[in-house]
C-alpha positions, -999 to +999 in steps of 0.1 A: +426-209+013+440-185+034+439-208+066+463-232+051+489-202+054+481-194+087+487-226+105+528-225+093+532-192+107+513-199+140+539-232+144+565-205+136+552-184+166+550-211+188+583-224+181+598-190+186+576-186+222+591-223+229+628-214+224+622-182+242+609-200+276+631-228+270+664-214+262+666-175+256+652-163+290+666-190+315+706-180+299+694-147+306+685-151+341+719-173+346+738-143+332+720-119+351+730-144+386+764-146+372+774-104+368+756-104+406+776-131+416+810-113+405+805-085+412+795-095+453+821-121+454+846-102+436+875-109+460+863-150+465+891-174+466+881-209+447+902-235+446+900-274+430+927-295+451+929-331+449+907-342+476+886-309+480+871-275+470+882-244+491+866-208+489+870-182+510+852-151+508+867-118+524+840-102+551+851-075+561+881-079+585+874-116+585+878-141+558+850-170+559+867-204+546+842-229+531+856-264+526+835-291+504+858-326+501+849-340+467+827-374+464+842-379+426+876-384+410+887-348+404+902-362+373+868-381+358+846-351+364+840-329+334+819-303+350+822-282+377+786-285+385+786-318+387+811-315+418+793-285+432+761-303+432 
């Protein structure tokens, strides 16, 4: 029966269209964001200090300073996202 060799490939397809959405073209955006990002912010500043995260960003002549004090422990976070959240 020729349907009983269809229905494997069509889970392959749908796996394939699954990792694709999932995975494969959400890293591609975050790539895509990332290259933007550097290459705009080239000159950016960041810096972790105990009890906050400094940036500054050259505009120009001026220099804009952004200054986030952290909620967390600097030393029990394990991702920067989680204290850029």
């Amino acid at each position: 029966m020729p349907i009983f060799q269809i229905i494997p490939i069509l889970a392959l397809v749908m796996y394939f269209f699954y990792m694709t959405y999932y995975y494969a073209a959400p890293m591609f955006w975050l790539k895509v964001l990332l290259f933007f990002g550097h290459i705009r912010y080239r000159g950016a500043d960041i810096r972790f200090t105990a009890g906050k995260i400094i940036v500054r960003i050259p505009k120009g002549d001026e220099e804009a300073v952004y200054e986030r004090p952290l909620d967390l422990d600097p030393l029990s976070r394990h991702l920067a996202m989680t204290a850029c959240a």
